[in-house]
C-alpha positions, 0 to 999 in steps of 0.5 A, spaced: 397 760 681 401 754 685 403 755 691 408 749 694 409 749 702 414 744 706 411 741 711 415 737 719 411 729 719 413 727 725 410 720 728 409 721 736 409 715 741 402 713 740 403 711 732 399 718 730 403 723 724 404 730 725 405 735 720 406 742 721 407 748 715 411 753 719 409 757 713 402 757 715 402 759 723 397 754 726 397 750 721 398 742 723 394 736 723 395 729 725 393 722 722 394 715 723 397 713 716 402 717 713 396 717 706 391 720 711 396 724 713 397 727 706 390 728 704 389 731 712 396 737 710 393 740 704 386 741 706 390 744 712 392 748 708 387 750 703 383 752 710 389 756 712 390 760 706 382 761 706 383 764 712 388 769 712 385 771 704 379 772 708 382 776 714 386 780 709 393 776 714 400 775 710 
């Protein structure tokens, strides 16, 4: 089964990418490139749902 999930990219004063899933309680990452970025959300991601998989969270 494919889950989709929204992610909030937002760029800080620095030039760091920050991507939240408000999905997904604690689940953010930053990067310095936008491709990074992309690549660093969906392993967030995979982590996240492992976790609440493991500890039985919904």
């Amino acid at each position: 089964m494919t889950r989709e999930f929204s992610a909030i990219i937002e760029k800080d004063e620095d030039g760091w990418f920050i991507a939240t899933v408000p999905e997904l309680e604690g689940c953010h990452t930053q990067a310095k490139s936008m491709d990074k970025l992309l690549v660093r959300v969906r392993e967030a991601i995979e982590l996240c749902l492992e976790v609440c998989k493991r500890y039985s969270i919904e």
